[in-house]
C-alpha positions, 0 to 999 in steps of 0.5 A: 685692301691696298693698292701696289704700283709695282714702278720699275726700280731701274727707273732712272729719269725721275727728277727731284725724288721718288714721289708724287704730290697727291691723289683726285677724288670722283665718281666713285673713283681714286685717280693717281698719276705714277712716277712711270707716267702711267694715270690708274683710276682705284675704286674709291671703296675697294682699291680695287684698279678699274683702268689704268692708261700710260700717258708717256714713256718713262724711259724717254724722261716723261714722268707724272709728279702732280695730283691729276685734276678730276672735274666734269667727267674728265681726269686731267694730267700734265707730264714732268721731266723738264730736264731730260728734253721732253716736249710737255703735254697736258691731257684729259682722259675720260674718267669711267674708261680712261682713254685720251679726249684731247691733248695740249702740247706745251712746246707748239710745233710748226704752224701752231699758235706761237710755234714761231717763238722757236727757231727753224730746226728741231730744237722745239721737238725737246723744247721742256715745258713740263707740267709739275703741278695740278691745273685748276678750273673755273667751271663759270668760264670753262677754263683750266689753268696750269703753270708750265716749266723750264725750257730744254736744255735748261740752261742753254740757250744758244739753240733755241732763239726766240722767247721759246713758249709756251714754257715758263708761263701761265697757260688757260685752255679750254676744259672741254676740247683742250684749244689754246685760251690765252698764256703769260709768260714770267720769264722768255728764252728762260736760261736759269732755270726760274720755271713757276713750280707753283700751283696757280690760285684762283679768287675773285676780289674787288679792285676799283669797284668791279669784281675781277677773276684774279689768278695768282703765280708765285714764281721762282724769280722772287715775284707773283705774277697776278692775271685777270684769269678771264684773257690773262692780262695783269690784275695789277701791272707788269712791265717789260723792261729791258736786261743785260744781253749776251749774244751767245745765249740768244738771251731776250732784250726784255723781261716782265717785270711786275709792278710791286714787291718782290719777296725775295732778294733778286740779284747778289751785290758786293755788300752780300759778298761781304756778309754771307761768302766772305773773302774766298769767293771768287768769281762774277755776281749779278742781278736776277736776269744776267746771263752767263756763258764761261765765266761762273757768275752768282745769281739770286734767286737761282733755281732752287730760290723764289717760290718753288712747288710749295703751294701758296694760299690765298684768304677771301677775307684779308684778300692777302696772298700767302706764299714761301719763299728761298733766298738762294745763292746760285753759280751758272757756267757754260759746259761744252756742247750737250748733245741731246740723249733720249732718256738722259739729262739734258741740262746744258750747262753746270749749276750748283749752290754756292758752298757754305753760302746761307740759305734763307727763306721768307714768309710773306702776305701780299696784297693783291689789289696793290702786289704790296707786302704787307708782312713778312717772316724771315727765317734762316732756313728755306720756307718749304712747306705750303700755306694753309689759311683759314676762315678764323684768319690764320695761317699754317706754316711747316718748318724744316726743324719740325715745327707747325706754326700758326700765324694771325693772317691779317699782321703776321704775329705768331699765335702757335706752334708744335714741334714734331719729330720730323721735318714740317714739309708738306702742306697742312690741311684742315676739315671737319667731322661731327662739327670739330675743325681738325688741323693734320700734316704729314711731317717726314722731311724733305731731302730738297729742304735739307730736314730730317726725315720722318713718317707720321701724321698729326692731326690737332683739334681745339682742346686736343688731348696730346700735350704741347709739343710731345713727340710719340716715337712710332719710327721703324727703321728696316734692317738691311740684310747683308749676305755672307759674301758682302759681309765684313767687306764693302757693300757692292757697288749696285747697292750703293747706287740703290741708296745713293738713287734712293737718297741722294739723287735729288740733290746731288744729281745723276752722277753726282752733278746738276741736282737741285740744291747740292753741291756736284760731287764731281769736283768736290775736294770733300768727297774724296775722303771716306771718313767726311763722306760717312760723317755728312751722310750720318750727321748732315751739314750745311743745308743736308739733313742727317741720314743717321735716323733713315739709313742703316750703316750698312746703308750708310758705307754702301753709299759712302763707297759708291761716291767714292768710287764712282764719282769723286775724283778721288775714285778715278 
């Protein structure tokens, strides 16, 4: 028996794809959050909906993304749609009847703890600060941890002076009754949109001769934050430093900076200039806390760069912490006063990758008691997939191309590796029956990663019987069916908008603009000619995975005719 959702298709305030990252297991219970902001709780033997609760409205931009967090009784949930200028909340819900226990607000208001790092106006009520991912507990303290997201709108700061919490922070509250424990904050009055998307880790390790409570971060700026996870002060060392200023953006005077390795590049400088955007590129360049106003300015790591939702790893044994990264180049620019929507995109300003730049991604074990790289792996791809280490000391990385690669956890040698049929974008994950230690992924690809889609599980065990890197096609491609009144001539435009929501969305954005990793489509000199559109779209290109495998040709013109006829220029 199976459960359907039955999401809204008309849903049009998801960011970043239709999907959610996982399910909670307990109490007999299956709990999953949807798209549509709604928490269910499935009998764990049936599928059969024992409660179901709606934790916000979607059509005001809240949506669920994240696996909800079961423990002690309660389902636990935060919401997302950080760029629709939704005020963030994580909730606990009882978890035999599903009505709320308590909520935290990650925006405070008037008179709560912090509500003064907002201005004196409204800007608070659509301040962001969602929840991507799933919290995690120490059930010892009693605590739950959680990273919060962007402030709102994203890239505008001329309306919300103040460092703006509790957004782009580290944040513990108590698991029982939900009051506020302690927060850190990796960037204040964020304007770049470097929100930590990355699951929180928790471990315990000896540093200078005392067991700590460590947690860990990845963020987007390109470094892990590392807290004693008791009252959130740095396990290592952090310090503010200050940063170029801009009166316009209301930008911070300082920026935490931790003590350590970054493991990505954190700024763009004439010598990359030179080797990766040659001599065409015109425009500003900077390090990773310049701020722009009207002038384009290139950054690294950008939104997209750092560690992004990928979950990251931690071994007890090496005491090394594992995590992907993305060198990304990124351009900021200041567009005309964004007047809050309810249920639009509220991003306020423009941002995109810089066109034909390479992307590159980094593999890296950190030593936490010194935040030191020990090793690293450098790809020419982003690194998009999540850390698996094991007991035996090793590490499990997916790669865009369909490679699942096994690392020596302690020197970052290369032992292994399988290619399979689709992109390697998901985490790996490992567990045993009968006494045999399997090893299973789900390969289908990713459009933010740019990889080649797909839909098949593997799963591998020692002395496995399906020979190195054999793929087995199992794919099925649906057909789509084209009336007689749309057959021979160009699919309707409400079609094409299907596939383009469907496909595209996350990259490219509503409209064609401010998406995540792709270019705007709105000024692009390349999407003004049919037959380029149609050969992207089928063979990929740059960063894009190829659609010739997952979209009809039907699918394919559809798409093609909605670009070019609802948002290129040439269609205007």
């Amino acid at each position: 028996m199976g459960y359907e959702p039955d999401i809204s298709q008309e849903m049009d305030t998801v960011c970043c794809g239709w999907t959610t990252r996982g399910l909670a297991v307990g109490d007999g219970k299956v709990y999953a959050g949807l798209l549509d902001a709604r928490l269910i709780a499935l009998d764990q033997k049936t599928g059969e909906l024992q409660w179901e609760t709606k934790v916000a409205e979607w059509e005001e931009g809240y949506t669920v993304t994240s696996a909800p967090l079961y423990y002690n009784g309660k389902v636990y949930t935060g919401v997302a749609g950080g760029e629709y200028g939704i005020r963030g909340r994580v909730m606990a819900y009882d978890a035999d009847l599903g009505y709320e226990v308590w909520r935290f607000y990650t925006i405070p208001g008037p008179g709560d703890i912090n509500g003064d790092t907002w201005p004196d106006n409204d800007s608070w009520l659509t301040g962001g600060g969602p929840v991507w991912n799933t919290p995690a507990v120490d059930p010892e303290l009693g605590y739950i941890y959680f990273a919060t997201g962007n402030t709102a709108p994203d890239l505008d700061g001329s309306n919300r002076e103040g460092d703006n919490l509790y957004a782009n922070s580290v944040v513990a509250v108590n698991a029982e009754n939900g009051d506020y424990v302690w927060h850190f904050q990796e960037v204040h009055h964020d304007i770049w949109d470097m929100d930590p998307a990355n699951p929180v880790v928790l471990f315990d390790v000896e540093k200078d001769g005392v067991m700590r409570k460590g947690l860990g971060q990845a963020g987007k700026t390109g470094w892990v934050y590392f807290l004693d996870r008791t009252d959130g002060t740095p396990l290592i060392g952090i310090e503010e430093k200050p940063v170029p200023q801009l009166a316009e953006q209301k930008t911070s005077p300082t920026q935490p900076f931790p003590v350590g390795d970054a493991f990505v590049p954190q700024g763009v400088f004439q010598d990359d200039v030179d080797k990766d955007l040659g001599d065409t590129f015109e425009g500003q360049i900077g390090d990773i806390f310049t701020p722009f106003w009207e002038e384009p300015i290139t950054l690294k790591p950008g939104p997209a760069g750092g560690a992004n939702w990928p979950p990251s790893a931690y071994n007890p044994d090496t005491e090394l912490f594992y995590v992907l990264g993305n060198d990304n180049y990124f351009s900021f620019a200041r567009q005309e006063d964004e007047a809050f929507e309810e249920g639009s995109m509220y991003i306020g300003s423009i941002m995109q990758p810089v066109s034909n730049a390479p992307v590159r991604g980094t593999v890296t074990a950190l030593d936490v008691k010194t935040n030191k790289i020990v090793w690293q792996q450098n790809w020419d791809a982003q690194a998009y997939s999540g850390v698996l280490t094991t007991k035996g000391n090793l590490v499990f990385v997916g790669h865009n191309d369909g490679r699942l690669i096994a690392f020596d956890a302690k020197t970052g040698n290369q032992l292994w590796e399988y290619m399979m049929d689709a992109g390697a974008n998901a985490p790996s994950i490992t567990y045993e029956i009968d006494g045999e230690q399997y090893i299973s992924i789900y390969a289908a690809g990713n459009a933010l990663a740019g990889s080649k889609h797909g839909d098949k599980i593997y799963t591998f065990k020692l002395g496995g019987s399906l020979p190195e890197g054999q793929v087995i096609d199992g794919s099925v491609k649906e057909k789509v069916s084209v009336n007689e009144e749309t057959e021979g001539a160009t699919v309707s435009s409400d079609f094409g908008l299907s596939v383009y929501t469907n496909s595209c969305i996350a990259c490219h954005g509503d409209q064609g603009a401010n998406g995540h990793n792709g270019p705007n489509l709105q000024d692009s000199k390349f999407a003004e000619n049919r037959e380029n559109v149609i050969d992207r779209i089928t063979n990929g290109g740059t960063t894009m995975p190829s659609f010739n495998e997952t979209l009809t040709q039907e699918e394919i013109d559809a798409v093609a005719d909605y670009v070019l006829t609802a948002i290129s220029p040439l269609g205007k």
